[in-house]
N, C-alpha and C positions, 0 to 999 in steps of 0.2 A: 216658262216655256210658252212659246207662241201656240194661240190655239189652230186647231186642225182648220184648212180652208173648206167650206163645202164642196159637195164634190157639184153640185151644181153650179159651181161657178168655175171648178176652174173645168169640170171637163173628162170625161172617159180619159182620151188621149194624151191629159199628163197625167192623168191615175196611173198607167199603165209606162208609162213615159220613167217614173220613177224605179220601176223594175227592172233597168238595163236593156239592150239592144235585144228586138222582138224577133228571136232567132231559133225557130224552131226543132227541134230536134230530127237529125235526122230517121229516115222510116225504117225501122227496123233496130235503131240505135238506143241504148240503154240509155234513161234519164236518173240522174240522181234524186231518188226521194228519203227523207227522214235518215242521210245519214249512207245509204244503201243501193245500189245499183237496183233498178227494177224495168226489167225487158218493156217495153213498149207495146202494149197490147194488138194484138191482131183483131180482125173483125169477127172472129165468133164469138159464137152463144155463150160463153161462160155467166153462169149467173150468179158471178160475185168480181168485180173488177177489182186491182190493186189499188187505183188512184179513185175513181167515182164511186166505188161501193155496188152495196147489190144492183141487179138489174132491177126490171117491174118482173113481178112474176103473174101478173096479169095475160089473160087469152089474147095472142095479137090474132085476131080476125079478118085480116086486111094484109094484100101483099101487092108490093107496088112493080108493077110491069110497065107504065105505059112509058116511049120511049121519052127523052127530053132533049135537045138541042143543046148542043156543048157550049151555045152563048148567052141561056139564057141569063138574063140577069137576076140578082140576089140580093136580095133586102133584107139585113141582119135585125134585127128588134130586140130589144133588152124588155125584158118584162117586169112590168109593174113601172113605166118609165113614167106614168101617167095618174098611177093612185096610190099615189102614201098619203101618209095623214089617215088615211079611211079605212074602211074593209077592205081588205084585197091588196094592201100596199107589200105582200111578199113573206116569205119567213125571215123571222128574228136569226134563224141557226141557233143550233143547239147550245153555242158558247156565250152568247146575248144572253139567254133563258137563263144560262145558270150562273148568268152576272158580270159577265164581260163588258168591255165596252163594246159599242157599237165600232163598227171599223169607221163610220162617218158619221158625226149625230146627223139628224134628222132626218135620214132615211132607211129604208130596213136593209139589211145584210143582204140579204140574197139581191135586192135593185142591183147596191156596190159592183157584187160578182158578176152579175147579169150585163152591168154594162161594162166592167175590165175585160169580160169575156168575150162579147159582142166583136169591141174594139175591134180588139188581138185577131181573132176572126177574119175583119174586114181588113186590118193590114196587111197579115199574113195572106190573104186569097188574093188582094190586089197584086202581092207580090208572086203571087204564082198564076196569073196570066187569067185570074176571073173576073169577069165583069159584075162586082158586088162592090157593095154602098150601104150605108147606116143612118136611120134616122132616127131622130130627140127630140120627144114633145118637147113644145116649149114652155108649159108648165109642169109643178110635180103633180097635182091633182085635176082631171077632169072629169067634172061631176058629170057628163051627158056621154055616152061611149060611142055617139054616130056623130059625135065633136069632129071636125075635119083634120083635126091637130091631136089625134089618139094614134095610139099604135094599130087603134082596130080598123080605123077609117084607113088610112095610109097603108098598112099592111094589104085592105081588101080591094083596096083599089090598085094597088102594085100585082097582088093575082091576078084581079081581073083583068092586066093588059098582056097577061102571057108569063110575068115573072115568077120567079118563085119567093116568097114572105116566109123567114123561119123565125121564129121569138126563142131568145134563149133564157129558161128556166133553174132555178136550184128548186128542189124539189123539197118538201117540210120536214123538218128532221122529226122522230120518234116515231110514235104508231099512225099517225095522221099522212107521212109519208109513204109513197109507194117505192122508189128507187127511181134509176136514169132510164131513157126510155123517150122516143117519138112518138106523141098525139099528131097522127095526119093528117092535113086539109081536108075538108070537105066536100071542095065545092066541084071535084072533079075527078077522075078516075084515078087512083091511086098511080104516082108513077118513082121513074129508077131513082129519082132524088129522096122521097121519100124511104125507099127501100134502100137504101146505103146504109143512110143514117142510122136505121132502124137496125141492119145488121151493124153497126157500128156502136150505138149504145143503148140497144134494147127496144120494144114496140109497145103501147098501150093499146089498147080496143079502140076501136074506129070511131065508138058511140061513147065514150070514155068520160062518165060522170055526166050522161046524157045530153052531152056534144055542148065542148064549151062553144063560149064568144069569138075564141080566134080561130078554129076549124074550120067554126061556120062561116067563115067569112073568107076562110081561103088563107089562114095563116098556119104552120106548122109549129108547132112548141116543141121544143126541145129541151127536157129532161135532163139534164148533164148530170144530177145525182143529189142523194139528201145532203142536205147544209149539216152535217154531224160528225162526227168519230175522223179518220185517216184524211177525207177529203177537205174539212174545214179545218184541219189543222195540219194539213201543207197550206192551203191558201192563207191563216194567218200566220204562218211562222215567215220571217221576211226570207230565214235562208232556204226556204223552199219556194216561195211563191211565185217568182218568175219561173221557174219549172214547168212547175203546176199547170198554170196559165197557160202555157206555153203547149205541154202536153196535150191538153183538151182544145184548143184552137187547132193544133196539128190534125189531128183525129176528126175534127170536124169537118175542117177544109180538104182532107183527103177522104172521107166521106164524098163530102160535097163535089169533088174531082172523078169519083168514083161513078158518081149517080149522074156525070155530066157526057159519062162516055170518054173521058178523057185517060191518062198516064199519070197516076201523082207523082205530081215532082217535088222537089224541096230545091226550086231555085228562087233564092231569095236577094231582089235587086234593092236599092236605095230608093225611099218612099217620102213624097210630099205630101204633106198634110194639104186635102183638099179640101177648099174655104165651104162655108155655110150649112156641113154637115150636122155642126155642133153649138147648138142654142143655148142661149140664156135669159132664162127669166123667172121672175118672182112663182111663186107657187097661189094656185086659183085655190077657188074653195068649193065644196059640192058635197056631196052624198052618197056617190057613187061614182067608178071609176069605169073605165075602156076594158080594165085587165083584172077586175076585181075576182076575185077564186080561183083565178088559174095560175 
C-alpha cells in the first residue's frame, strides 16, 4: 500500500476534498450519525451535546453585547498550525493514546481536525455570502510566537484592523480536557460574534487559565469538543466523517451568521479554490511555539 501523503503537502482542501461534496445539512434537518438519525442541535445550553460532547461547565463571566457589522471579515485559524514537534503541538485524541494510528504521521490529531474543520468553515461561509478567509503558516514549527508567520501575529494583526480572528480548537480528551466552549478575545469589549458562538457551543471564563496567547492578542478559540468517545469516533469512521465535518462547520457558520446580524441560510453555490491561501513548506525548528497550551 502506498504510503499516506503528508497533510502538509497536499493541503486542508484535499484533506477534506476526499469527503465528498461540502454540503451542509440543512438547519433544522436530521444528520445521520453512527447508524441513526440525530436532530440537529439547537443553540441552547444543554450541557451534554450528541455530536461534540459535554459542554465546559466552567463560570462564563463575560457576555458579548457589542454590536458587529454584517461585513465584517473572518479569519478561520487552525490551531496548533505552527508548533508540532514541540510543547503545545495539540492532543494526540484519545484513540492515538490508546494506540491508534495517527490519522497523518507527523502531526498531532487534533492539528488534522483543526485544519479539516477550519476548511469546511471557510468554504461553506464563502458559500453563504461571508467575507471569511483562512490562513497556513508556512512552517509546522515556530519557535519565536511574535514570528510574522504565526497564527498569533496574523490572527492579531487581522483584529487589530477591525476583523474578527477565530482559531479552531479540539479540546484534550480525559481529565486534563474541559469540553467545547468559546475563550473570547481580549483585546476588546465582548461582542454578538462572540456571544453566538458561545450560545452555540458553550463559553469558558474571560481570564481562562490566566488569559491565553491568542485572547490576548485578539484571537478567539473555539472549542469544538474533547478529541474522545462519540466525537472522535464519528470523525474517524469514514462513514460518518463527512457528516460530522459537515455538522460542526454548519453550526459554526450559522453561529457566525447569527453574531453577524444576519438570516442563516444554507444556500450553497459552486466554490473556487482561491490561490495562495494554502502554503508549503519544510518544517522549522525552535523551542517554542505561537499556539503552545492552547
Amino acid at each position: 500500500m502506498a504510503p499516506r501523503p503528508s497533510a502538509w503537502l497536499v493541503g486542508p482542501a484535499l484533506l477534506i476534498a476526499s469527503f465528498g461534496p461540502l454540503t451542509a445539512p440543512a438547519r433544522g434537518a436530521e444528520t445521520a450519525v453512527m447508524g441513526r438519525p440525530i436532530q440537529a442541535p439547537s443553540l441552547g445550553p444543554a450541557s451534554v451535546d450528541p455530536i461534540t460532547g459535554p459542554r465546559s461547565h466552567l463560570n462564563r463571566d463575560w457576555i458579548g453585547l457589542r454590536p458587529v457589522e454584517a461585513d465584517t471579515p473572518i479569519l478561520v485559524l487552525a490551531g496548533h498550525a505552527d508548533s508540532q514537534g514541540i510543547a503545545g503541538s495539540g492532543t494526540s485524541g484519545a484513540a492515538v493514546a490508546a494506540g491508534a494510528r495517527p490519522m497523518v504521521p507527523g502531526i498531532s490529531d487534533e492539528l488534522y481536525w483543526n485544519m479539516v474543520v477550519a476548511e469546511a468553515v471557510v468554504t461553506l461561509g464563502r458559500q453563504r455570502g461571508l467575507r471569511i478567509s483562512t490562513f497556513r503558516p508556512p512552517f509546522r514549527t515556530i519557535s519565536d510566537g511574535d514570528h510574522p508567520s504565526t497564527n498569533w501575529s496574523v490572527g492579531r494583526q487581522h483584529a487589530a484592523s477591525g476583523g474578527y480572528a477565530l482559531e479552531i480548537h479540539f479540546d484534550a480528551w480525559g481529565p486534563d480536557g474541559v469540553g467545547s466552549g468559546l475563550i473570547p478575545p481580549l483585546h476588546r469589549p465582548f461582542g454578538r460574534l462572540d456571544e453566538s458562538l458561545a450560545e452555540a457551543f458553550g463559553g469558558f471564563p474571560m481570564a481562562f487559565r490566566g488569559g491565553l496567547g491568542g485572547p490576548r492578542r485578539g484571537i478567539a478559540l473555539l472549542e469544538v469538543g474533547k478529541l474522545e468517545g462519540t466525537l472522535e469516533g464519528l470523525l474517524r469512521n469514514p462513514a460518518t466523517r463527512s457528516d460530522t465535518v459537515m455538522t460542526i462547520a454548519n453550526r459554526i457558520v450559522t453561529a457566525l451568521e447569527i453574531g453577524l446580524g444576519r438570516s442563516p441560510t444554507t444556500t450553497a453555490q459552486p466554490l473556487s479554490p482561491q490561490p495562495g491561501e494554502v502554503g508549503s513548506a519544510p518544517p522549522g525548528k525552535g523551542l517554542r511555539a505561537s499556539s503552545g497550551g492552547e
